[in-house]
FIDREN-25140 format. One record per atom (N, C-alpha, C, CB): y, z, x. Coordinates in steps of 0.02 Angstrom, whole numbers, padded with zeros to 5 digits, always signed. Last residue first. Glycine has a CB too. Layout:
<atoms>
YZX
...
</atoms>
This chain:
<atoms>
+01856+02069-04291
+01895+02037-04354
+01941+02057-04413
+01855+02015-04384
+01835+02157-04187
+01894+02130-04188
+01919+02097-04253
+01894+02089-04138
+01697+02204-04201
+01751+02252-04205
+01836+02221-04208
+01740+02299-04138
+01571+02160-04208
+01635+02118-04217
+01667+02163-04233
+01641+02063-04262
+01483+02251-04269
+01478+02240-04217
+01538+02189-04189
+01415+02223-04214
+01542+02308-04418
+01554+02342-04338
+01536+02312-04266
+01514+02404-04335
+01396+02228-04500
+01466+02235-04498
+01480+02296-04437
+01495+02256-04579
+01298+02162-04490
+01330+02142-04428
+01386+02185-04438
+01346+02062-04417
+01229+02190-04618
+01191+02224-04557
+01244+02231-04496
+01121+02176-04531
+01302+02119-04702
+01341+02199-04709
+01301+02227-04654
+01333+02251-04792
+01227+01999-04690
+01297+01995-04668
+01316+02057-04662
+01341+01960-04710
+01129+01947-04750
+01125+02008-04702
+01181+02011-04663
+01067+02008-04657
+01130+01830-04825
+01126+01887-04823
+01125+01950-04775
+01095+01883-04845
+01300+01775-04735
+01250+01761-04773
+01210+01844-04816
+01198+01717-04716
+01457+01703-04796
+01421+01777-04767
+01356+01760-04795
+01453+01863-04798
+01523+01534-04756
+01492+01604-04810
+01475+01652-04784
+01432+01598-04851
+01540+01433-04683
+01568+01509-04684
+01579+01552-04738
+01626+01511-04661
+01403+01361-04602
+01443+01387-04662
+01496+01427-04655
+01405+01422-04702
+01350+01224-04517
+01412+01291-04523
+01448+01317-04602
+01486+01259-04476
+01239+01110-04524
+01296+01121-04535
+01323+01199-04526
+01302+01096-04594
+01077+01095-04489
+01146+01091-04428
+01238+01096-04461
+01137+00995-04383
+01030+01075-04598
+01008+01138-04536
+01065+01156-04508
+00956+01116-04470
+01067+00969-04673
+01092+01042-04677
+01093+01080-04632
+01065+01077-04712
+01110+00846-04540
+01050+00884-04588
+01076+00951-04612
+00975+00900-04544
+01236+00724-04560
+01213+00784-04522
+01175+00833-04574
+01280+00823-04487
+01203+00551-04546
+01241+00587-04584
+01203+00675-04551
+01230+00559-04678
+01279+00499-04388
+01242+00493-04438
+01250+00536-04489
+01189+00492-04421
+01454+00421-04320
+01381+00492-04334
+01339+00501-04418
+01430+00590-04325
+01530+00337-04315
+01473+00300-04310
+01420+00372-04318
+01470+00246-04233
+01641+00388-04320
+01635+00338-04380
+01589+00342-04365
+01663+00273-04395
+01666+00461-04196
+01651+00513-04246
+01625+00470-04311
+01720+00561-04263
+01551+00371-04071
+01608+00395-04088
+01605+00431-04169
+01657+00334-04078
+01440+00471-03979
+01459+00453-04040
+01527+00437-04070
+01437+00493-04069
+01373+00583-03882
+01419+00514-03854
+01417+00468-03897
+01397+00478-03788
+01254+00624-04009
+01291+00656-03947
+01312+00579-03932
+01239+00707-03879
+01195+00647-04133
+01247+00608-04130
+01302+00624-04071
+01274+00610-04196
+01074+00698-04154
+01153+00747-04135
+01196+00695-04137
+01164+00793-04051
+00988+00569-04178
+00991+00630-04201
+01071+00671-04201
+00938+00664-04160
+01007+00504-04036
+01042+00483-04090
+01047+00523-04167
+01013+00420-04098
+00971+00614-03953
+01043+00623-03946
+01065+00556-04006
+01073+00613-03852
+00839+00600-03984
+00880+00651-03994
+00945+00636-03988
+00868+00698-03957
+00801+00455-03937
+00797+00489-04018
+00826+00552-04037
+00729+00503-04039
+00838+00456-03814
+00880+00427-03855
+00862+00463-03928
+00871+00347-03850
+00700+00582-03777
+00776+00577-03768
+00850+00561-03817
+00774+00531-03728
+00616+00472-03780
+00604+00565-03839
+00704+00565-03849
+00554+00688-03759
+00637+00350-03713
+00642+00350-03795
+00633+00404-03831
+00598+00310-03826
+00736+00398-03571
+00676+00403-03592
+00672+00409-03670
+00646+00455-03557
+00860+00278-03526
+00819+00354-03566
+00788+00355-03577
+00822+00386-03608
+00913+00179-03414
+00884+00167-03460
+00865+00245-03480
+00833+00115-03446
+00930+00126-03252
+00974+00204-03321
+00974+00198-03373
+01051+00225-03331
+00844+00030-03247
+00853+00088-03224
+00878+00130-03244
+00869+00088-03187
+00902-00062-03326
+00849-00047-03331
+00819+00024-03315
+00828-00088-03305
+01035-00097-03260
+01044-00074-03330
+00970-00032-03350
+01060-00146-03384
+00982-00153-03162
+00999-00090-03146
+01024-00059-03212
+01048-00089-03090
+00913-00259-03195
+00883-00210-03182
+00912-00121-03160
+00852-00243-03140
+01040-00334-03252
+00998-00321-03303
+00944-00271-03269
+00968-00389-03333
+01096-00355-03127
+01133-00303-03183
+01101-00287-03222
+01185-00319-03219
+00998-00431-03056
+01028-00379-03032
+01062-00321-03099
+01084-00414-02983
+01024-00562-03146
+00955-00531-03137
+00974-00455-03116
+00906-00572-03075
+01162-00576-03146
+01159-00569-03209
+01076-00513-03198
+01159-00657-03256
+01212-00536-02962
+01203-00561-02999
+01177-00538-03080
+01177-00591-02966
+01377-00442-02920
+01281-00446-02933
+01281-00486-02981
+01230-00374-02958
+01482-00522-02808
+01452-00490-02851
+01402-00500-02881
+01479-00482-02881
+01495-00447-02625
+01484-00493-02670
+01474-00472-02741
+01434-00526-02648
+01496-00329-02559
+01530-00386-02531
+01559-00414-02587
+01488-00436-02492
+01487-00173-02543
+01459-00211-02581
+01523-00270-02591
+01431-00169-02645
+01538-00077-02467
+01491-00095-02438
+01468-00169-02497
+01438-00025-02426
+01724-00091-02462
+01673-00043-02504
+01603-00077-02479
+01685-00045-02601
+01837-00025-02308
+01803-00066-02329
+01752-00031-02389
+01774-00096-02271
+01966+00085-02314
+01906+00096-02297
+01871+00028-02342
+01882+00176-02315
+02103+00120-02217
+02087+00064-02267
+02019+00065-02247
+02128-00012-02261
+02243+00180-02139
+02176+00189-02154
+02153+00168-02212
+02161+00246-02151
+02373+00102-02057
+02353+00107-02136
+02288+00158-02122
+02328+00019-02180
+02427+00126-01900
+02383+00112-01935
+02367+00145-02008
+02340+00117-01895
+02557+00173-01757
+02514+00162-01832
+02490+00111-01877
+02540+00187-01872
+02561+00050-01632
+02599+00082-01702
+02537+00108-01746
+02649+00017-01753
+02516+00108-01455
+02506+00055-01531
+02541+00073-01562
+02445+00050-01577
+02527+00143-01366
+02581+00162-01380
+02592+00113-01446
+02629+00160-01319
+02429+00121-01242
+02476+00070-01244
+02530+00074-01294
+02443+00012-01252
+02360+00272-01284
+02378+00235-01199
+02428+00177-01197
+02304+00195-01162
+02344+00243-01402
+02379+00315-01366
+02414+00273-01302
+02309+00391-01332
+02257+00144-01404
+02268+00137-01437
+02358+00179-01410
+02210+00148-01484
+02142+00165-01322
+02174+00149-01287
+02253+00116-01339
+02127+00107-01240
+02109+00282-01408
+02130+00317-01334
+02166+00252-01326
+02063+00342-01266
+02059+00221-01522
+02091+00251-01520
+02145+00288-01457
+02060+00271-01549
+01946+00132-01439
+02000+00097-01468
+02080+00156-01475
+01966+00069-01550
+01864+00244-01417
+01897+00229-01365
+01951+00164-01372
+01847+00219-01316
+01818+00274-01535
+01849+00338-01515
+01899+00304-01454
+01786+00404-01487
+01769+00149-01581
+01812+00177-01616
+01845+00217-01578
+01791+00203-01665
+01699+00064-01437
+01711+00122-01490
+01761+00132-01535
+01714+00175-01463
+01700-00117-01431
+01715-00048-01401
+01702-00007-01479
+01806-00039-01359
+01744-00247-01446
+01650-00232-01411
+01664-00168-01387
+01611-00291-01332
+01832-00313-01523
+01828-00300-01447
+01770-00285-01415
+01865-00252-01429
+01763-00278-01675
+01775-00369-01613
+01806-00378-01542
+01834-00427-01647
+01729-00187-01664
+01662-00196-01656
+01700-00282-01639
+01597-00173-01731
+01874-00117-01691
+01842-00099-01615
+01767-00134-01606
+01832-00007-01604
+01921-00186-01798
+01952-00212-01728
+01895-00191-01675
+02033-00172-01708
+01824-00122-01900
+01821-00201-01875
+01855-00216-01802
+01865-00249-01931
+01885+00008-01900
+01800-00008-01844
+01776-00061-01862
+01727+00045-01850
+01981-00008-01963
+02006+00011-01863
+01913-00012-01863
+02044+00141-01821
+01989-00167-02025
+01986-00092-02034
+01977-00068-01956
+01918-00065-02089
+02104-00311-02034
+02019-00276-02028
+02059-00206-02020
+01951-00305-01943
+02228-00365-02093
+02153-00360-02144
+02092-00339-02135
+02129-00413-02162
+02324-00342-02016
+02325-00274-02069
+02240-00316-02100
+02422-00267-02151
+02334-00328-01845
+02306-00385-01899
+02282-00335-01953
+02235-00442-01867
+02347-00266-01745
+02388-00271-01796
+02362-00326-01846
+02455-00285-01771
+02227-00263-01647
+02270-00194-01687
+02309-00219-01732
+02322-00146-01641
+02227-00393-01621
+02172-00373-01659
+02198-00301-01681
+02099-00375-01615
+02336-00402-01534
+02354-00438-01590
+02275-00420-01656
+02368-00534-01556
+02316-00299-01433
+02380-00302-01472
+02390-00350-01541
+02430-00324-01421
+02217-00355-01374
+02181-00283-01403
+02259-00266-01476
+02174-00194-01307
+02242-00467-01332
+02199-00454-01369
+02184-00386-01415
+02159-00467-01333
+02315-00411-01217
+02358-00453-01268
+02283-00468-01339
+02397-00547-01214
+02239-00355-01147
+02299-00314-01168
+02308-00341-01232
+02364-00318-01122
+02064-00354-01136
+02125-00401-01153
+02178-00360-01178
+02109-00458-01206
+01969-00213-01113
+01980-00249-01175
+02039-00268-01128
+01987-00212-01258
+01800-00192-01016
+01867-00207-01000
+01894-00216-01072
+01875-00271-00949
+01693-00072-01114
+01703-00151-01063
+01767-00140-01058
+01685-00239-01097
+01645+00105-01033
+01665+00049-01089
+01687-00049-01067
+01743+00089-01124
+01628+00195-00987
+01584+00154-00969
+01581+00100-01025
+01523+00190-00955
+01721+00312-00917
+01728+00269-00974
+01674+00203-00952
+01817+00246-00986
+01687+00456-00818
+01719+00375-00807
+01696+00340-00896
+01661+00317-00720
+01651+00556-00803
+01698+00559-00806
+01745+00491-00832
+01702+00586-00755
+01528+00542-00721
+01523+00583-00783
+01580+00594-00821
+01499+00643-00771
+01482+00482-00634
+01510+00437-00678
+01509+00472-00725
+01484+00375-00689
+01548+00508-00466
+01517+00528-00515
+01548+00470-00568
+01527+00607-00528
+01516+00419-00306
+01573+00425-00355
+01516+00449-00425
+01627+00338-00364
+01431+00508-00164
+01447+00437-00225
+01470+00456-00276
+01387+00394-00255
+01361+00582-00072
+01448+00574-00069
+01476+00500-00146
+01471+00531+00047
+01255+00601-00069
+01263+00538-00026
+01342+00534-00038
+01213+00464-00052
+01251+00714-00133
+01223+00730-00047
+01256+00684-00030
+01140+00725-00016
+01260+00658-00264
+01310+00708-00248
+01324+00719-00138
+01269+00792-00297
+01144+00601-00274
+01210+00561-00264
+01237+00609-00247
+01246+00523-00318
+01073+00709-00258
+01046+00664-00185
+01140+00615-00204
+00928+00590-00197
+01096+00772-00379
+01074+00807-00325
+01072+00770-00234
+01002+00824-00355
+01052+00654-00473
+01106+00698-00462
+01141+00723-00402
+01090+00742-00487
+00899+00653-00445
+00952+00612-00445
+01020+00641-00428
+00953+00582-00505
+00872+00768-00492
+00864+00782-00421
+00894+00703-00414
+00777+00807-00388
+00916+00761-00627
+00945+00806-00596
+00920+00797-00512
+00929+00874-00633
+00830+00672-00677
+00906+00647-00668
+00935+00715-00655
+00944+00606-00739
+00653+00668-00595
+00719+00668-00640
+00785+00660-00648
+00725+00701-00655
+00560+00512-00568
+00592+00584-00535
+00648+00616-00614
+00657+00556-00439
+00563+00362-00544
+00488+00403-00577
+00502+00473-00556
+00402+00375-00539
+00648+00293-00548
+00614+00296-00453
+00569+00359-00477
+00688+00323-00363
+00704+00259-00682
+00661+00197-00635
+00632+00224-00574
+00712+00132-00608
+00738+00388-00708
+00688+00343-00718
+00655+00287-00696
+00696+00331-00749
+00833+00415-00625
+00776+00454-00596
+00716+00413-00640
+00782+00548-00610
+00921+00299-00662
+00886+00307-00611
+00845+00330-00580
+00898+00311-00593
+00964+00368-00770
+00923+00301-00782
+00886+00294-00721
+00967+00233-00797
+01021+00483-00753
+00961+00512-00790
+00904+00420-00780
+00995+00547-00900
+01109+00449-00687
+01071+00472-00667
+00998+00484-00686
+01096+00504-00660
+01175+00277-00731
+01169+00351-00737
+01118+00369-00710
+01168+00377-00798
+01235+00147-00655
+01194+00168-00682
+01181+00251-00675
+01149+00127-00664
+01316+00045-00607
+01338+00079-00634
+01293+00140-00682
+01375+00039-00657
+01260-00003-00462
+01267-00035-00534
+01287-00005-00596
+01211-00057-00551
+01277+00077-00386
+01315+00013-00358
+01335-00002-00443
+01258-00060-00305
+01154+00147-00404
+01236+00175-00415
+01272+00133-00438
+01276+00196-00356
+01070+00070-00353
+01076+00063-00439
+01135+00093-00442
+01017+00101-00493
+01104+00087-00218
+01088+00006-00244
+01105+00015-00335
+00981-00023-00223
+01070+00197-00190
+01139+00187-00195
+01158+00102-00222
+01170+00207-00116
+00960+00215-00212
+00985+00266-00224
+01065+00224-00248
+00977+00322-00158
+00909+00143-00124
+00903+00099-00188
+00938+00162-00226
+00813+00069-00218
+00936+00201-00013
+00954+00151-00018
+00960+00106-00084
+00926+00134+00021
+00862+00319-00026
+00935+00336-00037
+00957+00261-00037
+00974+00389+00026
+00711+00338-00104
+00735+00277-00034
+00799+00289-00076
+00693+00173-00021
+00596+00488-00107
+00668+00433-00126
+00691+00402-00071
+00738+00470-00156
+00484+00567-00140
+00503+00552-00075
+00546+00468-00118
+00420+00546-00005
+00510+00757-00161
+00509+00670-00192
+00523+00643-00123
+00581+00639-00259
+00418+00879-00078
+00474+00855-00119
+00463+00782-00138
+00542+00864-00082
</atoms>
């Protein structure tokens, strides 16, 4: 079997350290870890919140401060979101807005706008078509339209071929 010193067993316990960390450091796994805390009678931490302490009165005036977002308060306590929320339950906070920050701080500069204008730029077959159709045109500004593309509503010739298939007109 492993040969483990229960003393340093209980030395990293001490320190709040998981099993799986410990079988790492004594070169074993975190189940025969496990296995020996359980033997030595030592408090599991599979249960325990391994979160920092938060300031009552801290945690009360960073909850209400309407200008950060819940995962500003919980990254200036030095906690989770999930466990802001618990202790949130736990002390009987008031509701909270939900207010989602947008990632883009500042505004782009003139260089910036001109490349991203660059970028959704068309490929010139493209623009030449849709200035052609006169697609996203307002109606003053459409060019003038090629016969091809006009609509008659004449019958053409072969108009008496279609007749019956339009049974509704």
């Amino acid at each position: 079997m492993h040969d483990i010193d229960y003393a340093e067993v209980r030395r990293l316990r001490a320190m709040d350290m998981t099993c799986r960390e410990i079988g790492k450091q004594l070169g074993t796994t975190g189940d025969v870890i496990c296995k020996i805390v359980k033997r030595l009678g030592l408090p599991s931490l599979r249960n325990r919140t391994r979160q920092q302490p938060v300031d009552v009165p801290t945690l009360f005036a960073t909850w209400n401060d309407s200008r950060l977002t819940v995962a500003e308060v919980a990254r200036k306590l030095g906690i989770t979101t999930g466990y802001l929320y618990r202790l949130a339950d736990r002390h009987a906070l008031p509701e909270r807005d939900h207010h989602h920050r947008c990632n883009v701080l500042e505004e782009a500069t003139p260089e910036e706008d001109e490349a991203s204008r660059e970028s959704l730029a068309l490929a010139p077959g493209v623009q030449r078509r849709i200035n052609e159709l006169g697609i996203g045109m307002p109606v003053a500004e459409l060019p003038d339209v090629p016969p091809w593309f006009s609509v008659t509503t004449e019958p053409g010739p072969y108009a008496e071929d279609w007749e019956g298939v339009y049974p509704y007109e």
